[in-house]
N, C-alpha and C positions, 0 to 999 in steps of 0.2 A: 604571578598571573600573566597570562597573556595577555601583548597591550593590545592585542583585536579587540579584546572581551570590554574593552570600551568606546571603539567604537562602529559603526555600520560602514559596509563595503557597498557603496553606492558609485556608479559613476566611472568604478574604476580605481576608486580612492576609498579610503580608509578614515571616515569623517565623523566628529563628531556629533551627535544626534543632539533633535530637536528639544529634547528636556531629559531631565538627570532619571528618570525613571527607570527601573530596572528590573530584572526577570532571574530570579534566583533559583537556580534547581538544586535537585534535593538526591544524594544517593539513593537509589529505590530499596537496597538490602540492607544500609547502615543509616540509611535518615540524616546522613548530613551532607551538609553545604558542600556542593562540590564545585562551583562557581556560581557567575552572574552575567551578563550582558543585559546595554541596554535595550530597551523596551521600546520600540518605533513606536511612531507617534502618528497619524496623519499628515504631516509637514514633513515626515519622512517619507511617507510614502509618494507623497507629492514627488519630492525628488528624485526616489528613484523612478519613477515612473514618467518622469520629466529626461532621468538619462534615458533608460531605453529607449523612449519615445526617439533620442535624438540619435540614439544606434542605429535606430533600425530606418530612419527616415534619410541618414547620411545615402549620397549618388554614390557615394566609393564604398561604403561601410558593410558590414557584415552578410546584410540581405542580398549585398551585388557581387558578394565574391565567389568566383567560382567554386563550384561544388566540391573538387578537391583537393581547393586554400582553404575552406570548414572545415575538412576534414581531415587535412593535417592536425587543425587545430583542437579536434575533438580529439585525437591522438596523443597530443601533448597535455592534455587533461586527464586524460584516461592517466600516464605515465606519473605526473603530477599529485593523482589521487592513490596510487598505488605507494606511489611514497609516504604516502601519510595513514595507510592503509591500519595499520598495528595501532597508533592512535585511535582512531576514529573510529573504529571496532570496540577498542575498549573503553572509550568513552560513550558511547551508546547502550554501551549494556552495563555500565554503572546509572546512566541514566534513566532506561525502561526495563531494565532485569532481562532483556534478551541474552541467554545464553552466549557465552563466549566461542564456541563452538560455532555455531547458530550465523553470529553476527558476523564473523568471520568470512564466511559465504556470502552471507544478504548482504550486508553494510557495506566491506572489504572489496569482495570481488565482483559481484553481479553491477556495480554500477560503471567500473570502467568495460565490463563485457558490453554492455549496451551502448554505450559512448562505441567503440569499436564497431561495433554493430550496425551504429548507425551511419558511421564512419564509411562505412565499404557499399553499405547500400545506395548513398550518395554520390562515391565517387566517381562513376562516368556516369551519370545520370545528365544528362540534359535537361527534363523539368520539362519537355515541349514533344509532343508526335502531332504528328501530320496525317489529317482523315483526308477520305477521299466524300466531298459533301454529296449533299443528293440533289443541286443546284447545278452543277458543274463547274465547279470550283474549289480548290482545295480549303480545307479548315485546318487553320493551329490552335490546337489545346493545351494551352499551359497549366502547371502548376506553382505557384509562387508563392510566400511565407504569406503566413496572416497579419503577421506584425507584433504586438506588445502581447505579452503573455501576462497572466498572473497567477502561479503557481504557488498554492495553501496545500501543504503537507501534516499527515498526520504525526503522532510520537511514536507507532507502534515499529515502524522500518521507515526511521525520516529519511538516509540516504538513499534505499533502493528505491523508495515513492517520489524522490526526487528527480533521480535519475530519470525514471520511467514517464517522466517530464519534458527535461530540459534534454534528455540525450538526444530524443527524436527532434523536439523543437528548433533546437541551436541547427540538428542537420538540414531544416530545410528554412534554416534562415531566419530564424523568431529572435525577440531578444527577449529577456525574462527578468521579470521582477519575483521573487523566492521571498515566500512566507515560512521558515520555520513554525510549528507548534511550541506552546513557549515551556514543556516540559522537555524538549529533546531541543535545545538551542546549542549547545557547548562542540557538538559537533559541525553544526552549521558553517561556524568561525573556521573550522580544520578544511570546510570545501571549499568558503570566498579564498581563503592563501592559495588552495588551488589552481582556483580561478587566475586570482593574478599573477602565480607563476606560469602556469599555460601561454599567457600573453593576448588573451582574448582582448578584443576593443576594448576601451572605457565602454562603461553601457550594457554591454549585452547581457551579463550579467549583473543583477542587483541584490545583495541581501539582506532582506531587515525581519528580525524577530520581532512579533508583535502576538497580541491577545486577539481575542473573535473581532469586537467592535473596529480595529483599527484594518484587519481581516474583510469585513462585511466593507468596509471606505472602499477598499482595492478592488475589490469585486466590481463594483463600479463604477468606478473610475471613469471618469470621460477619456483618459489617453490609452485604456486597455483596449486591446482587439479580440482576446480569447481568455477565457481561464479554467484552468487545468485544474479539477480539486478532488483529492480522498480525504477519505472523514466520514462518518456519520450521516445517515440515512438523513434524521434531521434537518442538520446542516445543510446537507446538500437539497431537500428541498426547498431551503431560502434562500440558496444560491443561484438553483436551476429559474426560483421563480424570478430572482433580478434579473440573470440573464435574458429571460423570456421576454419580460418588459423593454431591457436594450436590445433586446435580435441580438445578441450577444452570443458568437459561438462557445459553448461548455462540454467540457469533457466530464462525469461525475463517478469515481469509484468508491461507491458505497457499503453500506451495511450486509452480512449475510446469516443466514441460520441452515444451513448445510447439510444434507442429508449422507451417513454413508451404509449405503443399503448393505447388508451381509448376505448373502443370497445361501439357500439350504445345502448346496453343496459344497460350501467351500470345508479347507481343510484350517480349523480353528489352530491349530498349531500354529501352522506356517503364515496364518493371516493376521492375526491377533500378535505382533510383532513391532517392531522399530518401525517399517511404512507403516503402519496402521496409527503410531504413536505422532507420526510426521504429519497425518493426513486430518488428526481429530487436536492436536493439542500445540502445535508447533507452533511457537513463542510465548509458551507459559498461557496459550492459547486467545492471547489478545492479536489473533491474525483474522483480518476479516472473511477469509476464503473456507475456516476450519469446518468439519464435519460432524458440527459437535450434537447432532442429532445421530444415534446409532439405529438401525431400523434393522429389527431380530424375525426371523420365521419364528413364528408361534411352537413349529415340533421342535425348535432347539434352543427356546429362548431363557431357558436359565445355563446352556454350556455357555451360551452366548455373556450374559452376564457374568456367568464366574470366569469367563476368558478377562473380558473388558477389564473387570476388580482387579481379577492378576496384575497384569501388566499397567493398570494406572496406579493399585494401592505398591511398585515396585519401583516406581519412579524416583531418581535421586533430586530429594528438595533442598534447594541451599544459593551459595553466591553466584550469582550469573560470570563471576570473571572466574570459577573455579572450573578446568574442563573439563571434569567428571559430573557437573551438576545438567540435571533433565528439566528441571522447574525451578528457572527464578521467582523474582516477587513480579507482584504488578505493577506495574510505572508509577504509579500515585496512591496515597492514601485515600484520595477519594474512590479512583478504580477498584483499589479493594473491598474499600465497605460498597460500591455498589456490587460485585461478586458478592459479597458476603448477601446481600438484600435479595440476592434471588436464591441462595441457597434457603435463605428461611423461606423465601414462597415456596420454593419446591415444598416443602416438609410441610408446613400448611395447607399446598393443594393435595396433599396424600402422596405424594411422590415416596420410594422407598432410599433412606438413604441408605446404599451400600458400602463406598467409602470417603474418607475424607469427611467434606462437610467444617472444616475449624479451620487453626493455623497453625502451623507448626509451633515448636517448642524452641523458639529464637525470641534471642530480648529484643532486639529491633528490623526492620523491615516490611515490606507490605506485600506478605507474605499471602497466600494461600494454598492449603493444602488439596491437590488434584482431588478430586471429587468427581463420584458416579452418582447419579439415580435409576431406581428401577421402577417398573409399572408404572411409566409415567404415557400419560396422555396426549396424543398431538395437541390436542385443542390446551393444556393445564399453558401456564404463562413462561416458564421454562425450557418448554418446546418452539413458544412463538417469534420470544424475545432474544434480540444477540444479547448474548452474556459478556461475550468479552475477557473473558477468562478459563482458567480449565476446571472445566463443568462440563461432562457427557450426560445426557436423557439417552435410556434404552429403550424404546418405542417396540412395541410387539407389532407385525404385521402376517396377513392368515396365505395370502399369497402372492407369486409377483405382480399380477394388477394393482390388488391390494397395497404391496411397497411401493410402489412407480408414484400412486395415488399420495398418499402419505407422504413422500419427498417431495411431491409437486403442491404439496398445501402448505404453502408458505407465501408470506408477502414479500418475500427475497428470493433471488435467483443467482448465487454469486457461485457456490463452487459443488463439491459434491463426488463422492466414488465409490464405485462396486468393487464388491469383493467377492470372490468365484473361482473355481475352479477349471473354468467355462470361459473360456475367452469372449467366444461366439456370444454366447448367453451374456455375458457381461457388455459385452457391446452394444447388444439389443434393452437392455437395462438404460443404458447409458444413452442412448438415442431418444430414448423416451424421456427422459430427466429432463422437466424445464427449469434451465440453467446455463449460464452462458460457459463454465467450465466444467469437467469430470476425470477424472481420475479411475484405470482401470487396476485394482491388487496397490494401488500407490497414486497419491497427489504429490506431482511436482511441478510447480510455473515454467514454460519452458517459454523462453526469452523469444524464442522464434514464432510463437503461435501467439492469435491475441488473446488479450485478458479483460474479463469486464464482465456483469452481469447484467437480467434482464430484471421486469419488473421494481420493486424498490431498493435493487441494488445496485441502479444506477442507469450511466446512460456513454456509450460508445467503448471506445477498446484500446487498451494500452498493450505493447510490447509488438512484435512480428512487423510489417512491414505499412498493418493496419494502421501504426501508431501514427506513423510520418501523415498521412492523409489528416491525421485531426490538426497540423498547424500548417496546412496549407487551403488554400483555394484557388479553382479553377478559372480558367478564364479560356473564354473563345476568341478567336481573331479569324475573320469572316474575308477570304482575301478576294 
């Protein structure tokens, strides 16, 4: 075993934690023990939150160094994490069943793209422009870090929701204390070695795995200045409400239930395909952005349906490290039986099952088999509720008002795409959509544009250039 795997990367240092408690994860396709670390405590998080604190408050330290001395630094990170790339991919996807394919991309490569990313857009940055006042005298606007960060990540993509954290944060100068989820922890350990061979301060970065309760201490912290969290609609409103109570800047990317309108013209052939497969079910469909609402024209709503069944009852189900597999398991045995709890509601509420609906034919794993419904109602629980797994509802709709309507009745706003033949028309679709992302014939996060939803799926924007603004604040200097 790794001797990280016992203990936390605080400070800078590799230190043994406040009590022997520990956090044992579980293969998601073979059910067993694939390691352990420990279990932060509050006394840990004390200290990590005691280094940053002193990262970020150093006159010489991280916050003071020129914008691109950080960004060498985030360079040598990105390099660092690339090295460990093959790893850390496959450890992820033994741990939440993400495809090895999949993780490859998300885990692997998209985190040092953004570290880069954010790397360049820092670099001759100054932080400071000069207005011309309406007094007659000129005004300096700065930007400058917020300071201590505290960043709760979920299991479903713990590196790239990491990244899409600490990459902007680190560029404009934050120091960060990192909550892994304690289902996806084993990787965690493969990014603090990162950390420390990048050569970062002591401090700036912190890692301690830890469970909700020790989660909800960090949240409020008296030495945090921001916190950064994806997770759970839930969650995040017990977060958003501590923060409210500290004035507490929060970033929150939440919960979604995702509409992907079919519009009557498209060509089911060509649409009902791998995008389509990318856009409603990608990572075994525990991605919070998915479109796992299908919304059918009433004149084509059973091609519509035998397209859907096609291509999900054709899916390859099996080990996430095998690279021909399309649907691993779901990260947890609990994950699963809740999938499986709303499959029985479906069928309960009348919903028609088409396919799937059990679990495959494997002696262990937490497995479920892709699943369609048909005739299912917006208003039915299956429609309303994130599933969090690959489960489609195919909702009939009579026209495009009609569809626009039906995607916008939801108490989430996270992702969402048209499919058309019709560019024009697909855009005009898509402008209507209340939702903070959309996808036109394909959903793809693009690292350059922000990310984030409206309503209860949360609150500000990660990725583009939007992200850097959530760990900075401005300041006037009135000369």
């Amino acid at each position: 075993m790794n001797p990280h795997h016992h203990c936390l990367f605080i400070g800078g240092k590799w230190v043994t934690p406040a009590s022997e408690e520990r956090i044992t994860v579980l293969d998601a396709s073979t059910e067993d023990v694939l390691g352990s670390v420990p279990n932060g405590s509050e006394k840990d998080m004390d200290a990590a939150v005691a280094a940053a604190r002193e990262a970020f408050d150093d006159p010489d330290g991280w916050a003071a160094w020129e914008p691109a001395r950080r960004a060498d630094a985030l360079y040598r990170l990105a390099e660092a994490l690339e090295r460990r790339a093959e790893a850390i991919t496959r450890i992820v996807s033994a741990q939440n069943g993400m495809t090895i394919s999949l993780s490859e991309q998300v885990e692997g490569a998209l985190p040092t793209v953004l570290l880069r990313y954010y790397a360049d857009l820092i670099r001759d940055d100054t932080g400071e422009e000069v207005r011309d006042g309406m007094l007659g005298a000129p005004v300096h606007v700065r930007r400058e870090p917020l300071g201590v960060v505290a960043a709760i990540v979920p299991w479903n993509a713990p590196q790239l929701l990491s990244a899409t954290k600490y990459a902007p944060g680190l560029a404009a100068g934050c120091t960060f204390v990192l909550k892994p989820s304690p289902e996806t922890v084993l990787d965690a350990v493969l990014f603090a070695e990162a950390v420390e061979e990048a050569g970062l301060p002591p401090g700036v970065v912190n890692v301690v795995p830890a469970g909700r309760e020790v989660g909800a201490y960090l949240v409020s912290h008296p030495g945090v200045d921001k916190v950064a969290f994806t997770g759970s609609t839930g969650a995040g409103r017990q977060i958003g409400a501590a923060c409210g109570t500290l004035l507490r800047p929060v970033t929150l990317e939440l919960g979604g239930k995702s509409a992907a309108v079919i519009l009557d013209d498209v060509d089911l052939d060509s649409a009902i395909a791998e995008p389509f497969f990318q856009a409603t079910l990608l990572a075994n469909g525990q991605a919070c952005f998915a479109s796992t609402r299908v919304l059918a024209p009433r004149s084509r709503y059973d091609e519509v349906v035998d397209a859907v069944s096609s291509l999900v009852g054709g899916l390859t189900v099996g080990s996430p490290l095998d690279p021909t597999t399309q649907i691993g398991p779901m990260a947890t045995a609990r994950q699963r039986d809740r999938v499986e709890g709303f499959i029985r509601q479906g069928r309960t509420e009348g919903a028609r099952l088409v396919v799937g609906g059990s679990r495959p034919d494997f002696e262990k794993g937490f497995f479920v088999t892709p699943t369609v419904f048909a005739d299912v109602n917006n208003a039915q629980v299956i429609a309303r509720e994130e599933i969090f797994g690959p489960v489609l509802s195919v909702i009939a709709y009579t026209d495009e008002d009609d569809a626009v309507r039906i995607a916008n009745d939801s108490e989430y706003g996270l992702g969402g795409s048209v499919w058309t033949d019709d560019d024009e028309r697909g855009m005009r679709v898509a402008r209507r959509m209340q939702t903070g992302t959309v996808g036109l014939n394909h959903y793809t996060v693009d690292p350059a544009a922000p990310f984030g939803g409206i309503k209860a799926s949360g609150l500000g924007r990660e990725f583009g250039p939007e992200a850097l603004r959530n760990y900075q604040q401005v300041k006037s200097i009135y000369r």
